[in-house]
Each structure stands twice: as structure tokens, then as C-alpha cells.
C-alpha positions in Angstrom: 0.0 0.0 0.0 1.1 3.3 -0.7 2.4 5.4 2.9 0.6 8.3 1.3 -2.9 5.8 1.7 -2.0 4.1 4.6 -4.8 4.4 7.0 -7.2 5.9 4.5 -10.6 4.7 3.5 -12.7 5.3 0.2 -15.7 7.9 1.3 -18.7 8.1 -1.2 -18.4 10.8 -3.3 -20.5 14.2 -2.1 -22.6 15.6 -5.2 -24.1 19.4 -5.4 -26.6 19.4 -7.7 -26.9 23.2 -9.6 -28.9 24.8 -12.0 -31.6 27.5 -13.0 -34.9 27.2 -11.1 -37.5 25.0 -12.4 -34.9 22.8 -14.3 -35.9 19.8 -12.4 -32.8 19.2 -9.5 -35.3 18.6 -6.7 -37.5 16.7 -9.1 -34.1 14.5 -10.4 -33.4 13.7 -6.0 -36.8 12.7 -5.6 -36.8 10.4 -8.5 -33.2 8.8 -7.6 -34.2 8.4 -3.1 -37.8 7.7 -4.4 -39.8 10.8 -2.4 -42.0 13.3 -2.7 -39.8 16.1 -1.7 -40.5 18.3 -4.9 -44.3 18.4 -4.1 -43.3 19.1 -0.5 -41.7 22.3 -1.2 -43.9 25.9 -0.9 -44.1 27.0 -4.7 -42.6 23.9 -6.2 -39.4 25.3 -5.7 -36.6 24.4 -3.3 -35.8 27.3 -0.9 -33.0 25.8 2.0 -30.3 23.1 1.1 -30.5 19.9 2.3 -28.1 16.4 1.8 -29.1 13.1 1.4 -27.7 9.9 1.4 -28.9 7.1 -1.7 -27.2 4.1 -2.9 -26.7 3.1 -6.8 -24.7 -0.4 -8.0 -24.0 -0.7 -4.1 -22.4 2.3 -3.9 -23.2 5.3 -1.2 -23.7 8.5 -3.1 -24.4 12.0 -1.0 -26.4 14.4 -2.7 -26.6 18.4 -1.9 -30.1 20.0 -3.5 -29.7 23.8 -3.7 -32.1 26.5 -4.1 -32.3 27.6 -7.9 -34.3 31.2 -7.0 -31.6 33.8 -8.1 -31.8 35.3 -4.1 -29.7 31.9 -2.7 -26.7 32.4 -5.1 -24.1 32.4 -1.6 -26.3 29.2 -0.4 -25.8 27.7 -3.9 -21.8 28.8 -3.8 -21.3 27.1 0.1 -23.4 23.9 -1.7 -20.4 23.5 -4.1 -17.5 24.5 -1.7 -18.8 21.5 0.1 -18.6 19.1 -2.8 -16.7 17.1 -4.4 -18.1 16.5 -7.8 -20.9 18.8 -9.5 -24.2 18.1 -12.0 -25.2 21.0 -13.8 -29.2 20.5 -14.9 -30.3 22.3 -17.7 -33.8 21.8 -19.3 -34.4 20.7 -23.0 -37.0 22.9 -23.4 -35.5 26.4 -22.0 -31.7 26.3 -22.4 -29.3 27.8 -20.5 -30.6 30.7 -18.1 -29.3 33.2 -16.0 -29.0 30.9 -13.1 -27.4 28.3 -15.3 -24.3 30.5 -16.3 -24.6 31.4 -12.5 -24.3 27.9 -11.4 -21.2 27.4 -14.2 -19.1 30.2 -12.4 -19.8 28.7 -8.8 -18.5 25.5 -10.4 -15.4 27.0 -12.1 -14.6 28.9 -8.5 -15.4 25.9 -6.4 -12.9 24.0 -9.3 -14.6 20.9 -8.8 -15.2 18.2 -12.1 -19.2 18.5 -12.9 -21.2 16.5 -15.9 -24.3 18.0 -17.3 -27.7 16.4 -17.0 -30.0 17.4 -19.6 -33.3 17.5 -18.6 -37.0 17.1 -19.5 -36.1 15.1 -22.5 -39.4 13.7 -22.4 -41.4 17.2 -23.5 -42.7 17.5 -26.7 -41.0 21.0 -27.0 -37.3 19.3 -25.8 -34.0 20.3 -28.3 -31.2 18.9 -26.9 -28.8 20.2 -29.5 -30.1 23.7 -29.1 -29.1 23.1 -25.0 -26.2 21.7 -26.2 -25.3 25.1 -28.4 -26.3 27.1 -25.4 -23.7 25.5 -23.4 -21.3 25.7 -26.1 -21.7 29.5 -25.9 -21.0 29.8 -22.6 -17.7 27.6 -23.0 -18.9 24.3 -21.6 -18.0 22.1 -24.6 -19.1 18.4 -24.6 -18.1 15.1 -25.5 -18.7 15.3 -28.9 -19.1 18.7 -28.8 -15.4 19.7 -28.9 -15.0 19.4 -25.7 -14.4 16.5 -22.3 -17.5 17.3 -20.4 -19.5 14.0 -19.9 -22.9 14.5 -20.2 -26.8 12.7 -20.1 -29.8 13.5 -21.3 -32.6 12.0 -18.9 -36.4 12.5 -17.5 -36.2 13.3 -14.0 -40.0 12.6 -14.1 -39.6 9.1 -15.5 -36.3 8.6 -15.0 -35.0 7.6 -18.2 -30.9 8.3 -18.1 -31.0 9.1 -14.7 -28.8 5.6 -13.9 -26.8 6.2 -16.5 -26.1 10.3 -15.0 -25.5 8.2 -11.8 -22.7 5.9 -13.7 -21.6 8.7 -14.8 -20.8 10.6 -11.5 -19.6 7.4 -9.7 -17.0 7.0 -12.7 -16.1 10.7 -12.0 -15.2 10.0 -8.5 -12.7 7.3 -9.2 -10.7 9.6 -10.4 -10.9 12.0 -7.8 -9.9 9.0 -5.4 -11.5 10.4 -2.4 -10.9 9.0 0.8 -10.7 9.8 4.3 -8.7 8.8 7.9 -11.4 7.1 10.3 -8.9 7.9 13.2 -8.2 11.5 12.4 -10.0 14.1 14.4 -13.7 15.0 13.0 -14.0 17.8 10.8 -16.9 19.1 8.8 -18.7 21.8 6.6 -21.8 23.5 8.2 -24.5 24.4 5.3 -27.6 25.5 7.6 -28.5 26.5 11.3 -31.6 27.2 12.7 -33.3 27.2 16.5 -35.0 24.7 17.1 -38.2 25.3 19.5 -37.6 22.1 21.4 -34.3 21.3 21.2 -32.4 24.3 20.9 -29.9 25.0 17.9 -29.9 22.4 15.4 -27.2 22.6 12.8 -27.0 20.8 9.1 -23.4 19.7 8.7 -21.9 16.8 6.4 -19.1 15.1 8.0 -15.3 15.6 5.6 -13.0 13.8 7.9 -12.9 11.6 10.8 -15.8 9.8 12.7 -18.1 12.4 14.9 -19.9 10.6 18.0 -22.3 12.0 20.6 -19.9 13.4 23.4 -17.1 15.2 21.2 -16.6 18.6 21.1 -16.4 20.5 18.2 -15.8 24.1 17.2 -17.0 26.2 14.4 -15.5 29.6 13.9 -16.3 31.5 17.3 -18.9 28.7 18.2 -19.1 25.5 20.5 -20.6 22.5 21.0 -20.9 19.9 23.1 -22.6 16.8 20.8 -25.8 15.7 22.9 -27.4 13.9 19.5 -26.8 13.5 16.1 -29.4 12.4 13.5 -29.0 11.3 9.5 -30.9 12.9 7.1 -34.0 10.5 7.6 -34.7 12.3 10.7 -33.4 9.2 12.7 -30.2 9.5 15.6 -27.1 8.1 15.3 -24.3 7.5 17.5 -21.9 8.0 15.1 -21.3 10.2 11.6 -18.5 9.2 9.2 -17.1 11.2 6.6 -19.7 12.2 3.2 -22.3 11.6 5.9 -25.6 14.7 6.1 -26.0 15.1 9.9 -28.2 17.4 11.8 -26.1 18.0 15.3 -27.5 19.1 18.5 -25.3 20.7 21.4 -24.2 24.4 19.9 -24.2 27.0 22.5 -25.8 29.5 19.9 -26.2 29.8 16.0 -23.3 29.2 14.1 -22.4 30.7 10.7 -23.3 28.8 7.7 -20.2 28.1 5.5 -18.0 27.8 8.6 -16.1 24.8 8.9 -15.9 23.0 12.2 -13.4 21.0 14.1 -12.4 19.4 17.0 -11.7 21.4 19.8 -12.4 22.3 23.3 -14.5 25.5 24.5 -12.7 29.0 24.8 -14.5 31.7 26.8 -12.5 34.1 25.5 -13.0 33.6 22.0 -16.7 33.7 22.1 -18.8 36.7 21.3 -20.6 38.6 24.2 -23.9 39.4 21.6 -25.9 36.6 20.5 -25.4 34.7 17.5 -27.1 35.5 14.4 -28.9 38.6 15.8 -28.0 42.1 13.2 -29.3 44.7 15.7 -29.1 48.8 14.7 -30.2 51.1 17.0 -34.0 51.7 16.2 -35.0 55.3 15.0 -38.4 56.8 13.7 -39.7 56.5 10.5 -40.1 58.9 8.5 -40.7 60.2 5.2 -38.0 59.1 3.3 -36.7 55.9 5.7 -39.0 52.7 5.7 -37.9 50.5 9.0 -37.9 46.8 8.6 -37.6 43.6 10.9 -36.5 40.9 8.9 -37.2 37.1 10.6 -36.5 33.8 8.8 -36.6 30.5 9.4 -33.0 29.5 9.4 -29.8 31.6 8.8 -29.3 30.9 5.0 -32.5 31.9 4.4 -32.1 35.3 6.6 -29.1 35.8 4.5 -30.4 35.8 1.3 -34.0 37.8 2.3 -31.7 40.7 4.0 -29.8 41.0 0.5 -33.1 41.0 -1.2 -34.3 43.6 0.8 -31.2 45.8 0.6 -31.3 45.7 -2.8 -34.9 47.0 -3.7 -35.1 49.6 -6.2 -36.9 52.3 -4.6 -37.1 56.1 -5.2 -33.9 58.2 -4.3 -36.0 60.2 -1.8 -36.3 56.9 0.1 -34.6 54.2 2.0 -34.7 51.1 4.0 -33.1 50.5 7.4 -32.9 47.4 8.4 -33.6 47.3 12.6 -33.0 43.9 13.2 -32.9 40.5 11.5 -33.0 37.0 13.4 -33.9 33.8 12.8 -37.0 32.3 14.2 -40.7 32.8 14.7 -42.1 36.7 15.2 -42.1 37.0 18.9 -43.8 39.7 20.6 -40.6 40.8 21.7 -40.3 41.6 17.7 -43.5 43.1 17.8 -42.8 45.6 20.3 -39.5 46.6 18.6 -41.7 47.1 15.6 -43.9 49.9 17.7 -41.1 51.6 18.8 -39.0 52.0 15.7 -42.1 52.5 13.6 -41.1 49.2 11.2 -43.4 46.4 9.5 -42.2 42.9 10.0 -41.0 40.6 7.1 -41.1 37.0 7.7 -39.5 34.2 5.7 -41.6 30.5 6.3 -42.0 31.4 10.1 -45.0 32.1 12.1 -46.8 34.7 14.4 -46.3 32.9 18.1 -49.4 33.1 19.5 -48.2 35.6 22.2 -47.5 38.0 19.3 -51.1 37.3 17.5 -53.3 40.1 19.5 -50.3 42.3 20.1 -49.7 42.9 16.2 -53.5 43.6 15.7 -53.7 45.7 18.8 -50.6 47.8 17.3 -51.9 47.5 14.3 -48.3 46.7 13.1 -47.7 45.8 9.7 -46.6 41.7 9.4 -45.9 40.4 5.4 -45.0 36.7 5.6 -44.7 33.8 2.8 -43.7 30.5 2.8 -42.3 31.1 -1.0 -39.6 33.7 -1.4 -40.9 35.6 -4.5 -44.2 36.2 -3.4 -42.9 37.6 -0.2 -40.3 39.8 -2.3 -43.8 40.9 -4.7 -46.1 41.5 -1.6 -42.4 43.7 0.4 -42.2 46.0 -2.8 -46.3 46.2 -3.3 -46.1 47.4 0.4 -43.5 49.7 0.0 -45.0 51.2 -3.2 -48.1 52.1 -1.3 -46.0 53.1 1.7 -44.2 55.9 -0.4 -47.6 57.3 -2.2 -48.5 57.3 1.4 -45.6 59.5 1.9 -46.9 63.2 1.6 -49.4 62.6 4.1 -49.8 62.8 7.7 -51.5 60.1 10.0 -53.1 61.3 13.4 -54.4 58.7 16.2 -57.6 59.8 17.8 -56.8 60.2 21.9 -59.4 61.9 23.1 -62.8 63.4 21.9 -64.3 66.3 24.0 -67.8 67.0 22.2 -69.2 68.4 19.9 -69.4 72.4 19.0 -72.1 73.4 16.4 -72.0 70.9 13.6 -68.2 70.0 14.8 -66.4 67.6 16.5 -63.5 68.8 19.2 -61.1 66.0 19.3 -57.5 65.3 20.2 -54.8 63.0 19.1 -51.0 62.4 18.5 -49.6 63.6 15.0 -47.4 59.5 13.8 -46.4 60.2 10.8 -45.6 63.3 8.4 -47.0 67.1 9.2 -50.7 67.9 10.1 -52.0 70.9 8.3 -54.7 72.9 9.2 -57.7 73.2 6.9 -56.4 70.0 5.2 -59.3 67.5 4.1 -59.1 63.9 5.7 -60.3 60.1 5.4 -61.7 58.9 8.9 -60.0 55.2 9.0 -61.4 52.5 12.0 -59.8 49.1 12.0 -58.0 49.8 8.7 -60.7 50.7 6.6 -62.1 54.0 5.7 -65.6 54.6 7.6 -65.8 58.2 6.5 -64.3 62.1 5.3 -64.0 65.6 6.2 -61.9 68.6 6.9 -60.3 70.5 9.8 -61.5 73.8 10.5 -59.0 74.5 13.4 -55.6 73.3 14.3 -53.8 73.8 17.9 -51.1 72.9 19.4 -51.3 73.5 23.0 -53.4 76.0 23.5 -52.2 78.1 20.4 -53.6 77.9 17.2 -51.2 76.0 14.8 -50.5 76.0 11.3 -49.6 72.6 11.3 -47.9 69.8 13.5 -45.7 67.5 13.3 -45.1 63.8 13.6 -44.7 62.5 17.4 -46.8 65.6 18.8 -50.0 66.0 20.2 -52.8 68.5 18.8 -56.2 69.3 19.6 -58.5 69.9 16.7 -62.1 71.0 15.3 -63.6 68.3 12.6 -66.2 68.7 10.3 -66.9 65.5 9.3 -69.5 62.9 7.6 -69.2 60.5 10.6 -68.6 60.4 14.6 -65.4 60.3 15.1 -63.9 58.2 18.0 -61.0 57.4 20.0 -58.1 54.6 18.3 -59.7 55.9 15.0 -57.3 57.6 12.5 -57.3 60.3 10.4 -55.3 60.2 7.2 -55.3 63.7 5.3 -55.8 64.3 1.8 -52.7 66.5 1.0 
């Protein structure tokens, strides 16, 4: 045996799957581990990595699935860093996309072997030489093609060619002659995190080196754990995870960063971080005119990554912009909901929840929530918001504190000024429970016991309002100009 190889051990070969959204790569891993994942996911689309283990001519294979929406492109990028071989999917009946020439840079910067599976081969509209010109034009030349690339055509949805893509990447990883030392210490890659309501922090990871048990300790950039379980990707524990192996471990002290490799180690106070993990906190400030606060929650940190660079890169009007007060990971709490009242901010949630605690608190506050299961519908409903919000913009919003009676035909009421500058004389909307219940104009604007040309946001005011309805307190008034 060769010393190099001494104490080394063939490990199955880890597989990223990559390619534009809708191209079939969850579709392909459901037909190959025989699940209905695909149908699973919100949208049809898949929106967090995950690994799984699958065997093919008695052989272990790991695969990676990785979103194909173009707001994942770092989770797709830490998919490849992680792998050792590649499949770019692109359909017969759409080509290469932008995601596709994407998914051929994060291969090229990964610099890991790939083959190309060409998809949907059993649609009527399918041209696999026109996919095979595409790729040619973006310089990845196959066999036959003037180039080495190995490549399939198959049906993830029957599954003709998929054993033969499967030959195909098993042949590839002969030649990468992976392997890995079952006494060294265990090391990994870490590809998702997220809190887990029972169980605490519960971290994705695939094992790269070594044999991980229940007991170690690991580290992984600032972060430690202790292992108190481990389970495979079926959901099921483990004592034990050997190298190519998906594992969800149990035991970190707080969230750590996806991409971060982790290691063996031992627990250093004084390398750890006196904030919590995963928490971006700014110092909250008022809205107004031309900043639009947001608290951003998602379900786990990859996901919280990609919806804060969604958000930060809206196109909005140069008279406006977005602050971003905070941005966790996990379900809207009321502690979120209170931040949300006193920075002024509407809540943006990623496939979480309300907590129940939160529920009466957000209607009481009447605090703006937006939350989807399916990433560009939350994006659509965010900027469909945000359009309204800045039409909004020019006027002022007054909350009804008090009303004192009537004097001739009008109403003597109070209130506090929240947003933008209360004229006088200005004609309003009369809004109750978020719906508009009525209209009329103010005849008389003070502020304090001076009459007032106008006031502005986080004052109080007393006014006299003729209008078409009785006004009452907790209603607003919105004005017209």
C-alpha cells in the first residue's frame, strides 16, 4: 500500500446538484431516493439546502439540492465549496438561463469536475442540440461537442438516463480518489443552522474527515458545541457520523455561521462573542418620510441571508430608503413586535410564524406583518407594500386620543400627529380598523393652546372636525394633502 494511503478509506463521493430554477434538480433527487420532496416544497421550488444519502450499484452517493431562486446564489456557492463533484441540470425545453451561467461560475470557483444532465427530455417542445449550443456559448463544450465534459440527457420525471447520469458521476469519482482517515479528528462543513423550539440549535453539517460521536466537542469559527445527539438525514439518531455523511447536530451553544467549517476542539471563553449569534441589531430610529424600517425574521440563517440581500437591494425612489432594525432567525415574537412599535417598522417573515403571544399584540398595534412561505411572493407582496407606503408618503396620519364634544355641527377631538406634518384646513379620510368609515376637513388646528398652522409627527394637537361621521378614539385620520 502506498504510505501516502496508509490508514485511509474510500468515502462516497458528495454531489451538489446546480442549476436554474424549475430545471428539475429537486424533481431528479426525488426520482433517484424515491420521495416526494418536490411536491413538499412551498411553490414547487426548493428554498434551503439539504443532503441526502442514496445508494446506486451498491455504492453510497451524497447528494446536496440547492435553491435555484436567483436570491440563494451564496447558499448555492457554500453547496459547491462543500462538494466534491458537480451536476449542472439544464432543461431541453428552456436552455441555459441566467442561473445556469450562474451555477457554471460557482463550479469553475469551487474547481470541482461536474457533468451535465440534460433535462425534461421527455417534453414535446425538448431540443437537446439547441441546449447543447447554449452551453457551447457559454464555453462548456461536450463530449462530442469539442469538448471533455461528460454528459446525459434523462427525465427526471420518468427517470430515463437518470442511472446512467448516476454511472456517470460514480466513474467521475474514481478519479478524484476520495478518501478519508477514520482515526483522524472529525471535521466538517456546516451548510444551515436554525433554532429549534424544542431542542435548541440544530445545525446541518456533512461530516469531511474523521468519525463524529455523541460526546465530542467541536468548534466552528467563534462557536461551540458539546454533541448531545446527532441524526441522519431520515430524521433518525445516530451514534456516530463518518465522513460524506448529512447530519443534523444538536449541542451548539448559539447559532453558528453557515459556511463555517468546524473542528475538534475544546470550549474557549474568550473567544466567544458577548452578543448573540445571528442577531443584526441597529439602534431603532423613527420612520419617516424618506426611511422605511424593517424587521426581517427567517426560518433558518441561509435563508435570513439571502432575504436581508433582497431587501437591501430594492429599487426604490432616491427620496427613500430602507433600514434594516434587526434580523433573526425564528418565529415573530412579541418581543419583535414591540421593537416594531417603537421604531415604527413592518415585519418581514420568511416560512416562520406569528407565536401566538404576538397574534393580539400585532393587531392591537396595528403593526404591519408580510410573511410567505415562498420567497418571490414575499419579495412581490415587500415592494407592493413599499409602493403604497411611499404614495402614502406626503401625508400625515393622526391617532384619535381623546374626543371632547361636539361644538355646532363639529367635532372637538385630540390625538397624537405619527407620521408626516398635520396641516390645518387640510381634508381627511376617517379610517377605523383599517378601513375608511368616512371624510371631512379640519376647520382649526392647535397645538397646545395656540392655534397652529400645522404639527408635526410624534406631537400631540387638539382639533375641530367637520366630518361625515362620529369620530372616535383609536380611529385615524389620514389627510388628503
Amino acid at each position: 500500500m502506498d504510505k501516502k494511503n496508509q490508514g485511509k478509506s474510500q468515502r462516497p463521493p458528495i454531489v451538489v446538484v446546480l442549476g436554474h430554477v424549475d430545471h428539475g434538480k429537486t424533481t431528479l433527487l426525488d426520482y433517484i431516493r424515491k420521495a416526494n420532496v418536490a411536491e413538499r416544497e412551498a411553490g414547487g421550488i426548493t428554498q434551503s439546502m439539504g443532503a441526502y444519502e442514496m445508494e446506486h450499484n451498491k455504492r453510497k452517493l451524497t447528494f446536496i439540492d440547492t435553491p435555484g431562486h436567483e436570491a440563494f446564489s451564496k447558499m448555492r456557492s457554500r453547496g459547491a465549496a462543500a462538494a466534491d463533484i458537480a451536476i449542472l441540470i439544464v432543461a431541453a425545453d428552456d436552455g441555459v438561463k441566467p442561473q445556469t451561467k450562474e451555477a457554471i461560475q460557482i463550479i469553475q470557483d469551487a474547481k470541482i469536475p461536474f457533468v451535465v444532465a440534460i433535462n425534461k427530455i421527455d417534453r414535446d417542445s425538448a431540443d437537446v442540440n439547441r441546449v447543447k449550443n447554449d452551453l457551447a456559448a457559454s464555453n462548456v463544450l461536450l463530449e462530442g461537442y469539442g469538448g471533455n465534459i461528460s454528459f446525459q440527457a434523462i427525465s427526471a420525471k420518468t427517470g430515463e438516463g437518470v442511472p446512467e447520469l448516476l454511472d456517470l458521476i460514480l466513474l467521475a469519482a474514481e478519479f478524484e480518489d476520495l478518501s478519508f482517515d477514520a482515526g483522524a479528528d472529525p471535521s466538517g462543513f456546516i451548510f444551515e443552522a436554525k433554532r429549534d423550539s424544542r431542542r435548541g440549535v440544530a445545525v446541518s453539517g456533512i461530516i469531511t474527515n474523521g468519525t463524529l460521536k455523541v460526546g465530542d466537542e467541536i468548534v466552528a469559527g467563534e462557536d461551540f458545541a458539546k454533541i448531545k445527539s446527532l441524526e441522519n438525514f431520515l430524521g433518525e439518531r445516530v451514534k456516530e457520523a463518518v465522513p460524506s455523511m448529512p447530519v443534523m447536530i444538536f449541542g451548539f451553544d448559539s447559532l453558528p455561521s453557515v459556511g463555517d467549517r468546524f473542528l475538534k476542539g475544546e470550549k474557549q471563553k474568550a473567544a466567544l462573542p458577548s452578543v448573540a449569534q445571528n442577531r443584526t441589531a441597529v439602534m431603532p430610529t423613527l420612520a419617516s418620510q424618506t426611511s422605511i424600517n424593517l424587521i426581517l425574521k427567517a426560518d433558518v440563517s441561509g435563508s435570513l441571508e439571502a432575504l436581508t440581500e433582497l431587501v437591501q437591494n430594492l429599487t426604490l425612489p432616491e427620496t427613500a430608503t430602507i433600514k434594516i432594525v434587526d434580523a433573526s432567525v425564528g418565529d415573530i415574537t412579541d418581543g419583535d413586535v414591540k421593537l416594531a412599535v417603537s421604531s415604527s417598522a413592518m415585519i418581514i417573515g420568511f416560512k416562520v410564524s406569528i407565536a401566538k403571544t404576538a397574534e393580539n399584540f400585532v393587531k392591537s398595534q396595528r403593526v404591519t406583518v408580510i410573511t410567505s412561505s415562498i420567497i418571490y411572493e414575499l419579495i412581490e407582496a415587500i415592494e407592493k407594500r413599499l409602493t403604497k407606503t411611499m404614495k402614502e408618503s406626503d401625508k400625515s396620519i393622526l391617532e384619535i386620543l381623546g374626543v371632547f364634544g361636539v361644538r355646532g355641527k363639529n367635532q372637538v377631538i385630540g390625538g397624537k400627529v405619527l407620521v408626516g406634518t398635520l396641516k390645518n384646513e387640510s381634508k381627511f379620510d376617517v379610517e377605523r380598523n383599517g378601513e375608511i368609515v368616512g371624510s371631512g376637513r379640519i376647520i382649526n388646528l392647535q397645538s397646545g393652546k395656540n392655534d397652529a398652522l400645522k404639527v408635526e409627527a410624534e406631537n400631540e394637537c387638539g382639533l375641530l372636525a367637520d366630518a361625515d361621521v362620529d369620530i372616535v378614539v383609536g380611529d385615524r385620520i389620514v389627510t388628503k394633502e
